[in-house]
C-alpha positions as CSV (number, residue, x, y, z in Angstrom):
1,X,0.0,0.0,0.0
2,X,1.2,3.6,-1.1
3,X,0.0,6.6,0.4
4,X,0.4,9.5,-2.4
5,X,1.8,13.1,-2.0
6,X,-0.5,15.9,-2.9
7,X,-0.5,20.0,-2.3
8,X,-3.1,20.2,0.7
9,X,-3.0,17.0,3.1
10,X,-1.1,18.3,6.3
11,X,1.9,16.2,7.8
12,X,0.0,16.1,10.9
13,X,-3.1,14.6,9.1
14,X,-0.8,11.5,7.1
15,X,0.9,10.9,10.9
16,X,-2.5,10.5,12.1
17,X,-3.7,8.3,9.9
18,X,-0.7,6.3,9.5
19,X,-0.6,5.8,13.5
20,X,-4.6,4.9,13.6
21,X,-5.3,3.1,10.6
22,X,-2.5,1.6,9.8
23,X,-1.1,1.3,13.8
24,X,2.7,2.6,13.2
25,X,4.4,4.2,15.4
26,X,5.1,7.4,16.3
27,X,8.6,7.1,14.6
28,X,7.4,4.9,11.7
29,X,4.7,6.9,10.8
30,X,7.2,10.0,10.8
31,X,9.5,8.4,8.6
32,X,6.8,7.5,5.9
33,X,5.0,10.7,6.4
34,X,9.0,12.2,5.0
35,X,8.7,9.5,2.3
36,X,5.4,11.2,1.1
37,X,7.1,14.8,1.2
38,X,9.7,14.2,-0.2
39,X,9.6,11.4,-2.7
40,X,6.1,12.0,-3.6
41,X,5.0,8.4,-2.0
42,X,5.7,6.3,0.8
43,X,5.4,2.8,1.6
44,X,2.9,1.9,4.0
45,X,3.4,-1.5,4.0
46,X,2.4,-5.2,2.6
47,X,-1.1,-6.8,3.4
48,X,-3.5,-9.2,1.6
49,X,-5.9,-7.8,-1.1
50,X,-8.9,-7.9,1.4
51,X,-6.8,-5.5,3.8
52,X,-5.5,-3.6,2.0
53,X,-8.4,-2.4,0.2
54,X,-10.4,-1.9,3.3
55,X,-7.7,0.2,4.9
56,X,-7.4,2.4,1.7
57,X,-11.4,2.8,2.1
58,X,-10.1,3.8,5.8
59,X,-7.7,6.6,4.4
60,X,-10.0,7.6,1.6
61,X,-13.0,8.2,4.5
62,X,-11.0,9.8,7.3
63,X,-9.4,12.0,4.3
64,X,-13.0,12.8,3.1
65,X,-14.3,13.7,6.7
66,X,-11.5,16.3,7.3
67,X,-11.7,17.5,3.3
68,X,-8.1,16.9,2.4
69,X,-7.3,14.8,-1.0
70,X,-5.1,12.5,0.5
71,X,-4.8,9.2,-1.7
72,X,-3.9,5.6,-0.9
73,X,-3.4,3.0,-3.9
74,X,-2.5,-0.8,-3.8
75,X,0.0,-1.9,-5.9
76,X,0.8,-5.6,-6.4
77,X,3.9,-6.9,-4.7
């Protein structure tokens, strides 16, 4: 799963959801969060289809509720 870089989503929000949804740490979720940033994606980790495309549902919703455009996509391993 790939969380996507974008012009509007705060740090803050992508550490959030990365420590909720996804359960990373507080230094993980920093670390991916600079990924984003700075590469333009960041690797949120490996799950099984069903997983993973609840969880993007997860980031696509909380993303939604707070109005940022923050994207998630699955790519296959």
């Amino acid at each position: 799963m790939i969380l996507l870089n974008d012009d509007y989503t705060t740090m803050d929000f992508v550490i959030d959801v990365l420590m909720e949804i996804f359960h990373k740490s507080i230094e993980d979720a920093n670390k991916i969060m600079l990924d984003v940033h700075k590469k333009g994606r960041g690797v949120v980790g490996v799950y099984t289809w069903d997983i993973a495309v609840t969880k993007t549902e997860q980031v696509h919703a909380a993303a939604k509720a707070n109005e940022f455009p923050l994207m998630c996509i699955v790519e296959p391993v």
